[in-house]
C-alpha positions, 0 to 999 in steps of 0.5 A, a space after each residue: 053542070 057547074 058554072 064557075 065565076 071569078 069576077 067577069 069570067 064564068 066557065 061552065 064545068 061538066 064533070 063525068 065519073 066513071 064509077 066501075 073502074 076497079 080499085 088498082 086493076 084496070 077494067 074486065 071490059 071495055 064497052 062501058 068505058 068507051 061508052 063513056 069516051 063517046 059521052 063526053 066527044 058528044 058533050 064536046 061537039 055540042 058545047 058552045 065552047 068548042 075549044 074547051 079542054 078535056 081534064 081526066 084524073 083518077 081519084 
């Protein structure tokens, strides 16, 4: 978790990386990316900011 402030406003950043998603390819299986999908849902619900956004980007 990372707080970022910019003069009053602080966000709270908490930043997931999924590590074995293979190079140009898409994954062999999917229980360990869904795993990490039901990861962050849970972060979500128990946030303090419940509207926050959900960013997903590759490298």
């Amino acid at each position: 978790l990372t707080a970022l402030q910019k003069g009053e406003e602080v966000r709270n950043l908490k930043h997931y990386w999924y590590t074995s998603w293979p190079d140009q390819k898409t994954p062999d299986q999917a229980p360990p990316l869904l795993q990490l999908v039901l990861e962050v849902e849970e972060a979500m619900q128990s946030a303090e900011e419940k509207n926050a956004p959900v960013i997903v980007h590759c490298r």
